[in-house]
DRENDO-1510 file (C-alpha; in Angstrom, 1 decimal, always signed):
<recs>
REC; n; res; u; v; w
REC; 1; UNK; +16.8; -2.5; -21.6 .
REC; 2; UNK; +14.9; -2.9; -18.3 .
REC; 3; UNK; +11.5; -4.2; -18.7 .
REC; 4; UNK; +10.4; -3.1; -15.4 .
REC; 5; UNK; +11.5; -0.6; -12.9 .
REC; 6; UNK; +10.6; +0.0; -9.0 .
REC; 7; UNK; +10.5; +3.0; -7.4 .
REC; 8; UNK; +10.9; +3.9; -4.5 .
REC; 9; UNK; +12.9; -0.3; -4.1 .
REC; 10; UNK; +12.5; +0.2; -0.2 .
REC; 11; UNK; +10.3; -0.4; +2.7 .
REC; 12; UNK; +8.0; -3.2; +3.5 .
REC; 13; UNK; +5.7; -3.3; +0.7 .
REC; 14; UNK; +8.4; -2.2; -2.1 .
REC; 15; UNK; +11.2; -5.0; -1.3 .
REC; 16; UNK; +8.6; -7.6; -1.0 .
REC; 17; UNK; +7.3; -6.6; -4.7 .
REC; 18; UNK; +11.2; -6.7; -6.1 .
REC; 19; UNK; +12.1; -9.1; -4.5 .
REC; 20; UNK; +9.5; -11.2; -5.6 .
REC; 21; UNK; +10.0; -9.6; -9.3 .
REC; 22; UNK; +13.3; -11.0; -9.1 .
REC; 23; UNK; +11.8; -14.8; -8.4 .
REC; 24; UNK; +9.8; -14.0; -11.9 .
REC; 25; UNK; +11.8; -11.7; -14.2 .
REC; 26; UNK; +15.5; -12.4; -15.8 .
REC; 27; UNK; +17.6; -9.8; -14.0 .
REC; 28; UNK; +18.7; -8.0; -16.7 .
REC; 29; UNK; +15.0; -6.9; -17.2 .
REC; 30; UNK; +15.0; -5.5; -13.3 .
REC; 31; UNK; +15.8; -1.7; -12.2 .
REC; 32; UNK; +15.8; -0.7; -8.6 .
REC; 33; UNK; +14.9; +2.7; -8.1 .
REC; 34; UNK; +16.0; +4.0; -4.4 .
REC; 35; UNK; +17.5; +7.4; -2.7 .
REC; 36; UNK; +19.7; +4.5; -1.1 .
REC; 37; UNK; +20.9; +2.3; -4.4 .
REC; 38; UNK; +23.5; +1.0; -2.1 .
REC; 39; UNK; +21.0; -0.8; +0.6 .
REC; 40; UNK; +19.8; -3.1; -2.4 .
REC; 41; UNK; +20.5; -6.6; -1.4 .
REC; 42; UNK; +24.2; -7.1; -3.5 .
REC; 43; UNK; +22.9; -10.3; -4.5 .
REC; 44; UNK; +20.5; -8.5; -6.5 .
REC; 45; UNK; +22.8; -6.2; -7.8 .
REC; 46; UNK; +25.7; -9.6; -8.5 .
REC; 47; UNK; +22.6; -11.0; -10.5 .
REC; 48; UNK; +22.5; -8.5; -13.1 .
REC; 49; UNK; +19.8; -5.8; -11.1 .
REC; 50; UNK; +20.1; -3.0; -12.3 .
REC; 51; UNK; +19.9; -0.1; -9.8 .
REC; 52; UNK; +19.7; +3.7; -10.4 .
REC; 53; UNK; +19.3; +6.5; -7.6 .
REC; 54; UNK; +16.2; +9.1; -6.6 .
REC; 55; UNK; +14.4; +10.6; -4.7 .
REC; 56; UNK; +11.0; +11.4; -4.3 .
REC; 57; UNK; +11.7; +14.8; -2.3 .
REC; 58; UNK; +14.6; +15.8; -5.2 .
REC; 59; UNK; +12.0; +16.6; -8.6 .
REC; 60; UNK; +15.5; +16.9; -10.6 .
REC; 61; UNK; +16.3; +13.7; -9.5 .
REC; 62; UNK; +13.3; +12.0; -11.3 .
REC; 63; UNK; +14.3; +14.0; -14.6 .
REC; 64; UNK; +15.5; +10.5; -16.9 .
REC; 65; UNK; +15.3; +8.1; -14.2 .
REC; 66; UNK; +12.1; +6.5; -15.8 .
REC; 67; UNK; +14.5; +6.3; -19.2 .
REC; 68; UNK; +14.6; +2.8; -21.2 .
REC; 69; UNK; +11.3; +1.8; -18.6 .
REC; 70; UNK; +8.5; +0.4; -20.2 .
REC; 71; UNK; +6.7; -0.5; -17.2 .
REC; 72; UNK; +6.7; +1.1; -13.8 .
REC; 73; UNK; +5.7; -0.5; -10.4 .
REC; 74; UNK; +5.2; +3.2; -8.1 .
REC; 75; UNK; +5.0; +2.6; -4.1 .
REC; 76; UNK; +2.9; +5.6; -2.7 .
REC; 77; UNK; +5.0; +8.0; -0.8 .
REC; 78; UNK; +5.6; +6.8; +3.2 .
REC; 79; UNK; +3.3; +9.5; +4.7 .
REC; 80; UNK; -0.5; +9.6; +5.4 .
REC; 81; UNK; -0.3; +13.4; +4.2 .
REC; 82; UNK; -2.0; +14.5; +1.6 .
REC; 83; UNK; -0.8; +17.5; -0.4 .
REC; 84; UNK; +3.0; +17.2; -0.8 .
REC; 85; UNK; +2.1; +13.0; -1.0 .
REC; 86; UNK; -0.1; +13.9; -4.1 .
REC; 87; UNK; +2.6; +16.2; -5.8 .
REC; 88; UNK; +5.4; +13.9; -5.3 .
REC; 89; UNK; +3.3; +10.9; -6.8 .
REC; 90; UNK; +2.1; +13.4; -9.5 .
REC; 91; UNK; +6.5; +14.2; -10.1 .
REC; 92; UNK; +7.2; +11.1; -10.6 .
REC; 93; UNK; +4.2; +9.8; -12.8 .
REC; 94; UNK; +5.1; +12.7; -15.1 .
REC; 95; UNK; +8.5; +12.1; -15.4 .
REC; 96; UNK; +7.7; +8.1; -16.1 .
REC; 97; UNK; +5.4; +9.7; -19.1 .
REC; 98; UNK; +8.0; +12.1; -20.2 .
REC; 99; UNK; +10.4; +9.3; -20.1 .
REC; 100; UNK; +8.5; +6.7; -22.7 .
REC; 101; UNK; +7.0; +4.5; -19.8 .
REC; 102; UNK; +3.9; +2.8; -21.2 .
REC; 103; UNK; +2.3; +1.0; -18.0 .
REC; 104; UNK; +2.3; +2.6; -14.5 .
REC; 105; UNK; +1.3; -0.1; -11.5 .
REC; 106; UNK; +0.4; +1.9; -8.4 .
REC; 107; UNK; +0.0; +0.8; -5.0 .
REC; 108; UNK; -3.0; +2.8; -3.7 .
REC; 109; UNK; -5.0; +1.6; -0.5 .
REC; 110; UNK; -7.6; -0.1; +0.4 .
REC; 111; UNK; -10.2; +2.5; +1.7 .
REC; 112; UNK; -12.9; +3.5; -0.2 .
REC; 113; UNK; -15.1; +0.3; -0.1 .
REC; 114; UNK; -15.0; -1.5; -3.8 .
REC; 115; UNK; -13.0; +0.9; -5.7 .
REC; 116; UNK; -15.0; +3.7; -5.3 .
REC; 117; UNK; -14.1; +6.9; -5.8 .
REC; 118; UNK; -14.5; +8.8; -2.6 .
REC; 119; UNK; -13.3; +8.3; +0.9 .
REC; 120; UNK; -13.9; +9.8; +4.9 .
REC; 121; UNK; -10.1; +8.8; +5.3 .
REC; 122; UNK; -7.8; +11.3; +5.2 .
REC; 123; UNK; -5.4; +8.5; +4.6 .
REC; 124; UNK; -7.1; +7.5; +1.2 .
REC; 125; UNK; -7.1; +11.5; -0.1 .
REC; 126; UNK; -3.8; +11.6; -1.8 .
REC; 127; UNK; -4.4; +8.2; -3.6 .
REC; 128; UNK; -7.7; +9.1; -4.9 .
REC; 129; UNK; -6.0; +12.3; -6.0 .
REC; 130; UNK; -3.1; +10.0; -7.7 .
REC; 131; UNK; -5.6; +7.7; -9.2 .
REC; 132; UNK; -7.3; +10.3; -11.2 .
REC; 133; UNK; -4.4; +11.9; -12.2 .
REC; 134; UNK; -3.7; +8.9; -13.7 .
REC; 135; UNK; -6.9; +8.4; -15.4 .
REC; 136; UNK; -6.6; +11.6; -16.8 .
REC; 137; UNK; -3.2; +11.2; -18.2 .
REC; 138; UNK; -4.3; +8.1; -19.9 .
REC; 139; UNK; -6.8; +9.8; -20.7 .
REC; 140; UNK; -5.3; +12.7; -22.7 .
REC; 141; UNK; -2.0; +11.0; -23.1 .
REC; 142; UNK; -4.8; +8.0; -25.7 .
REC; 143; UNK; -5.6; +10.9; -27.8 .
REC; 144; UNK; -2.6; +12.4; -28.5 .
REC; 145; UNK; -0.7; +11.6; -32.1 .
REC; 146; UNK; +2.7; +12.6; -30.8 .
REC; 147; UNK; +3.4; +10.4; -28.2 .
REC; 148; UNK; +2.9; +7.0; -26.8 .
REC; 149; UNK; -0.2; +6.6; -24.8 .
REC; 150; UNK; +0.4; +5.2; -21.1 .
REC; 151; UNK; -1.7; +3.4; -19.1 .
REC; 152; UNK; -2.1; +2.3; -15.9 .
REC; 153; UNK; -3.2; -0.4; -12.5 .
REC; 154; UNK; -3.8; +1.4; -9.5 .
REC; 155; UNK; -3.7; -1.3; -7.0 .
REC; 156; UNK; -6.0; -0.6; -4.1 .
REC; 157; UNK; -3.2; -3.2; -1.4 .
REC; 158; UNK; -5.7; -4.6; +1.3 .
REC; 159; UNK; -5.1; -2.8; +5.2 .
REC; 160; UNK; -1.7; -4.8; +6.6 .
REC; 161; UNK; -2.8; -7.1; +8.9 .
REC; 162; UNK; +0.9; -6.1; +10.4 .
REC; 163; UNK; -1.2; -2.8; +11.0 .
REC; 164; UNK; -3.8; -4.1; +13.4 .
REC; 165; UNK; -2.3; -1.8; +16.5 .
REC; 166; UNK; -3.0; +1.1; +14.9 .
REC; 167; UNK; -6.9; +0.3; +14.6 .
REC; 168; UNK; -6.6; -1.1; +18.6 .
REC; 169; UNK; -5.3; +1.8; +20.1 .
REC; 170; UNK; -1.6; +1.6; +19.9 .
REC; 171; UNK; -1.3; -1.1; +22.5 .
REC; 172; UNK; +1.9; -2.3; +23.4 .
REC; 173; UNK; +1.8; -6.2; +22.1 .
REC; 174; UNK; +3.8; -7.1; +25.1 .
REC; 175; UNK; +2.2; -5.4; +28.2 .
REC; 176; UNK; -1.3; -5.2; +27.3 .
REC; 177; UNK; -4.1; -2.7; +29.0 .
REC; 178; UNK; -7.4; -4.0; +30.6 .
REC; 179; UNK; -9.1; -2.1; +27.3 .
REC; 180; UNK; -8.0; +0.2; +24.0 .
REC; 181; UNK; -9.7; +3.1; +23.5 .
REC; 182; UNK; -10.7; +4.0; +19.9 .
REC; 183; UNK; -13.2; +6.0; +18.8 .
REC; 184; UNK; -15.3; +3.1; +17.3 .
REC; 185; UNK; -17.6; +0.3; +19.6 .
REC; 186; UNK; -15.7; -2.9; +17.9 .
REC; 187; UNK; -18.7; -3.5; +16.3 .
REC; 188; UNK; -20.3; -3.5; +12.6 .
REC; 189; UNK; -18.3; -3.9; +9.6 .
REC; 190; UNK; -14.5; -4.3; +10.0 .
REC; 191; UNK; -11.3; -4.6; +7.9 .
REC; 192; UNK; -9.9; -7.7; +5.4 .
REC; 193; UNK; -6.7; -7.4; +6.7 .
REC; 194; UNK; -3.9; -9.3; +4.5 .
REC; 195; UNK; -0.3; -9.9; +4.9 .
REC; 196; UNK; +2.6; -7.4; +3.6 .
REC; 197; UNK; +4.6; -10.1; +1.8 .
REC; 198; UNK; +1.2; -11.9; +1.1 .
REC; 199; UNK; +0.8; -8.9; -0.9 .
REC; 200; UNK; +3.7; -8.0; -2.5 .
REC; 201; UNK; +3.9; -11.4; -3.9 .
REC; 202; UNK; +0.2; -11.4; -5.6 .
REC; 203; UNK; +1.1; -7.5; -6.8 .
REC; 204; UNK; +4.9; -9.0; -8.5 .
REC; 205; UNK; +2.8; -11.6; -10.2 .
REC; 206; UNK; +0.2; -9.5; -11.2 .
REC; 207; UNK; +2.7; -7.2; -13.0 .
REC; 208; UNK; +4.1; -10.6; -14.7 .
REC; 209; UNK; +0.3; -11.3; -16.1 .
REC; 210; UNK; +0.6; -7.5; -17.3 .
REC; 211; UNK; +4.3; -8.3; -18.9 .
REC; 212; UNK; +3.0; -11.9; -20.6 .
REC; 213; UNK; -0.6; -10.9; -21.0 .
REC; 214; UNK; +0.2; -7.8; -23.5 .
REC; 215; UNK; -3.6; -6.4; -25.0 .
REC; 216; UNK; -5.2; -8.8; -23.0 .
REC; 217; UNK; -4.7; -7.7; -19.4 .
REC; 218; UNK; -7.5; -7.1; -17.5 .
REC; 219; UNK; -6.9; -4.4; -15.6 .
REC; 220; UNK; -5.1; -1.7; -18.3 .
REC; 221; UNK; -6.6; +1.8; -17.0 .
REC; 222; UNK; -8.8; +0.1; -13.9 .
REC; 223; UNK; -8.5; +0.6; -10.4 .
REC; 224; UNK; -8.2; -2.9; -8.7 .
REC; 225; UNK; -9.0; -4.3; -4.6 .
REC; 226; UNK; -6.1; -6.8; -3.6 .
REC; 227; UNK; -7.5; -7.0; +0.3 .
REC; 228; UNK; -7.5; -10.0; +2.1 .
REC; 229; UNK; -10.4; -13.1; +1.7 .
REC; 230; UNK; -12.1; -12.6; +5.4 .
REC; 231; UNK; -13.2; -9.4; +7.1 .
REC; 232; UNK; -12.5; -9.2; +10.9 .
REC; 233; UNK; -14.6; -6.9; +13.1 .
REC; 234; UNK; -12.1; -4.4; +15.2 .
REC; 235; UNK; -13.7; -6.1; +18.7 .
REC; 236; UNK; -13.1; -9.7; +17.3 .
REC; 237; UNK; -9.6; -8.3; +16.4 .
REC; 238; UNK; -9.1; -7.1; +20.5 .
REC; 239; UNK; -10.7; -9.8; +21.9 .
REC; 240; UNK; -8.2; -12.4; +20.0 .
REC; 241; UNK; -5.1; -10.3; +20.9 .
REC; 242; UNK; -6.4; -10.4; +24.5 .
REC; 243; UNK; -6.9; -14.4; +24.3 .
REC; 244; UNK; -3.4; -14.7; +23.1 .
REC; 245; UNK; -2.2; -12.9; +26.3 .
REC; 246; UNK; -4.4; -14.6; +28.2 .
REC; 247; UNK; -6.2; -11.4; +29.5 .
REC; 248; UNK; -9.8; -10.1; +28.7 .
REC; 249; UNK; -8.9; -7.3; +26.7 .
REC; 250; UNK; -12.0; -5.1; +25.5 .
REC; 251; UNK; -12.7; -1.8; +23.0 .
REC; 252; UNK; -13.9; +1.2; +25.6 .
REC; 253; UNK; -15.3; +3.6; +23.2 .
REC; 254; UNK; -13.9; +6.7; +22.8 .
REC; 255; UNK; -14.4; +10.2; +21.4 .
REC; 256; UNK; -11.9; +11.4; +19.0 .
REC; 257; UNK; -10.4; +14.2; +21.3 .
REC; 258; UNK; -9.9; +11.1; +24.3 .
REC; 259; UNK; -8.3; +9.3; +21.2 .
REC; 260; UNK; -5.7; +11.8; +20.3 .
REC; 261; UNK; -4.9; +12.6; +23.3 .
REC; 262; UNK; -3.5; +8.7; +24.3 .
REC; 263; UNK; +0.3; +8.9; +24.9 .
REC; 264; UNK; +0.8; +5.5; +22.5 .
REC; 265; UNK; -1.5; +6.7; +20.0 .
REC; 266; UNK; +0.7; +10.5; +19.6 .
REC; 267; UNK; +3.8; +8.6; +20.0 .
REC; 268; UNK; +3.4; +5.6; +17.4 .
REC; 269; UNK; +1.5; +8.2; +14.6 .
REC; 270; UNK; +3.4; +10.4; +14.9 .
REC; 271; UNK; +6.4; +9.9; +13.0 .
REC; 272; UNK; +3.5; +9.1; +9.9 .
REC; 273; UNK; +3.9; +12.6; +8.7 .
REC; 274; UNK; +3.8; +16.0; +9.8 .
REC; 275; UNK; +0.9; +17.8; +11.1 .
REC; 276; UNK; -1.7; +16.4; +13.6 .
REC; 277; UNK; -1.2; +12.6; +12.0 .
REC; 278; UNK; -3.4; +11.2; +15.2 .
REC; 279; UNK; -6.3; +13.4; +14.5 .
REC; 280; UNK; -6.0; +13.0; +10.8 .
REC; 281; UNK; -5.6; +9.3; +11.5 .
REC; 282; UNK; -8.8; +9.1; +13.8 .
REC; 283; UNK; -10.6; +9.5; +10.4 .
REC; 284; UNK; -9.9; +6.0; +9.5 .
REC; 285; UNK; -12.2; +5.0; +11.9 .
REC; 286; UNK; -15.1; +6.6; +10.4 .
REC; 287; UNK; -14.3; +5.0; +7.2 .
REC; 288; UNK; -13.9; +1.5; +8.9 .
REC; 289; UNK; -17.7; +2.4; +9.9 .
REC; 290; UNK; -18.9; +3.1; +7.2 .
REC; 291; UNK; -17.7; -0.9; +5.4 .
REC; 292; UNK; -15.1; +1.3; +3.6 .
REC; 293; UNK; -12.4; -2.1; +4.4 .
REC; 294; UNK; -14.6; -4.5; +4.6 .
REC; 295; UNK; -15.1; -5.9; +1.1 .
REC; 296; UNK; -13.2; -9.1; +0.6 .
REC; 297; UNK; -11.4; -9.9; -2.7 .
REC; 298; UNK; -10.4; -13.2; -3.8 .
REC; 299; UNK; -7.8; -11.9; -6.2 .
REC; 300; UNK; -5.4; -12.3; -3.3 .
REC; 301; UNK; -5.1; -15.8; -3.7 .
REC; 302; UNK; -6.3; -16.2; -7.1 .
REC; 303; UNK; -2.4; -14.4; -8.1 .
REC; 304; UNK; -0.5; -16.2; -5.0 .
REC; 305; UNK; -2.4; -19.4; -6.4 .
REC; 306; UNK; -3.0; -20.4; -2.7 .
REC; 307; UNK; -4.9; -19.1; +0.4 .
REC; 308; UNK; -3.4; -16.2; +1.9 .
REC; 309; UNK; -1.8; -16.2; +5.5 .
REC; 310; UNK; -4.5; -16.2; +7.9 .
REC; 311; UNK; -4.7; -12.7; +9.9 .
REC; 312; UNK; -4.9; -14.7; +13.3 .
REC; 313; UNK; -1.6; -16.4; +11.8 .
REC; 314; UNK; +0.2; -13.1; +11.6 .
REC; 315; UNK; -0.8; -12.1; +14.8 .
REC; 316; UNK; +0.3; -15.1; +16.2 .
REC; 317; UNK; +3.4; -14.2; +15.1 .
REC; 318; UNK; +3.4; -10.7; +15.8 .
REC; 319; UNK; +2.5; -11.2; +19.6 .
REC; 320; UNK; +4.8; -14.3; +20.3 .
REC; 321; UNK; +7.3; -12.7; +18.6 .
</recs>
């Protein structure tokens, strides 16, 4: 029987954690959940990785999926939408619970300052909606004779320092403007960015504590901040891509209408969901304002059992590359 399950096994954030799982786990005890089983890496699959096929736009196709699971890593939906991203998380947790799975792991985001429960981003909406369905279902699911309680992690993954453009202004890395505009001064509390892989590594190992740690795991039913150890203020982030270009690049403050209205930023958000993404995503801006990213955790590298990649590292990176 597989011990642990991912779903959906793709993108950035959802290959690092199997893959990582796969460092950890036997593969016997692995199932890769994906509309695209056949994109798994084969030597995954020669390994013993067991791979089974859905989708989270298909509800019938979540119907036994979950079957033989005992513990369930869910990646959110790809989409900063919030009603049909709710729903399809909401699917997909139900059908885990209707399918015996005693432990959901959810990757959730890291808006809302430490844990809270509420949120200016429209970005956050659809996790906070999927975190309290959870803690209603374990909940309801704890007092119910007929049927094994669930629990659950909601993992709060810190902002991806990969992310940075879309909190400068949708720059192009390569051919850099005199300024970004953004509707926010650079100024005032900022973001603790941390690495994708950085993070899918700490979130595979803290599933393993969960899997060796049985009654004694921390964070059974809690919602948890994995965000990165240093907060960087969105001018500090623009000056240092400037430097690294060699040019003095500065934040011109924007309103929100100037904002959405930038060729980048409509190009770049817009393939982030339907709807107006770029004014829905100009909300993350007030929430960066308000210190709603910039509480630190040292989690990060108390799971990777190392310091984290530096965000000025990943940039590096990002702009020489």
């Amino acid at each position: 029987m597989a011990q642990i399950a991912v779903f959906p096994a793709a993108g950035k954030i959802g290959s690092s954690i199997y893959i990582h799982l796969s460092e950890l786990l036997p593969a016997k005890e692995l199932l890769l959940i994906s509309r695209h089983p056949e994109k798994i890496p084969s030597r995954l699959v020669e390994a013993g990785v067991a791979t089974r096929k859905a989708d989270y736009n298909d509800a019938d196709s979540l119907d036994h999926v979950f079957d033989g699971v005992s513990c369930l890593v869910l990646i959110s939906y790809p989409s900063i939408e919030r009603d049909h991203r709710f729903e399809v998380h909401k699917s997909a947790i139900d059908a885990a619970h209707r399918s015996g799975v005693s432990h959901i792991f959810y990757t959730s985001l890291a808006f809302g300052g430490d844990c809270t429960a509420s949120s200016v981003a429209h970005v956050m909406q659809a996790h906070l909606k999927t975190e309290n369905h959870l803690k209603t279902l374990a909940s309801e699911s704890a007092e119910r004779s007929d049927k094994a309680p669930v629990t659950f992690t909601a993992i709060r993954e810190g902002i991806y320092s990969e992310s940075f453009p879309m909190y400068t202004g949708c720059p192009d890395l390569h051919n850099l403007p005199e300024e970004v505009k953004i509707p926010h001064d650079g100024s005032g509390p900022g973001i603790a960015f941390a690495k994708i892989d950085d993070l899918g590594e700490a979130t595979a190992k803290l599933v393993k504590e969960y899997l060796d740690g049985s009654g004694s795991f921390r964070y059974r039913n809690q919602v948890m901040l994995l965000s990165g150890p240093r907060v960087w203020g969105l001018g500090d982030v623009v000056k240092m891509l400037g430097e690294m270009e060699g040019k003095g690049l500065k934040v011109n403050q924007v309103n929100k209408e100037e904002y959405v209205a930038e060729p980048r930023v409509r190009e770049l958000l817009g393939s982030h969901g339907p709807g107006k993404v770029p004014e829905q995503w100009a909300t993350s801006f007030d929430a960066v304002k308000r210190g709603e990213c910039a509480v630190a955790s040292v989690e990060l590298g108390r799971l990777l059992g190392r310091q984290p990649e530096g965000f000025e590292e990943t940039m590096k990176k990002m702009v020489g590359g």
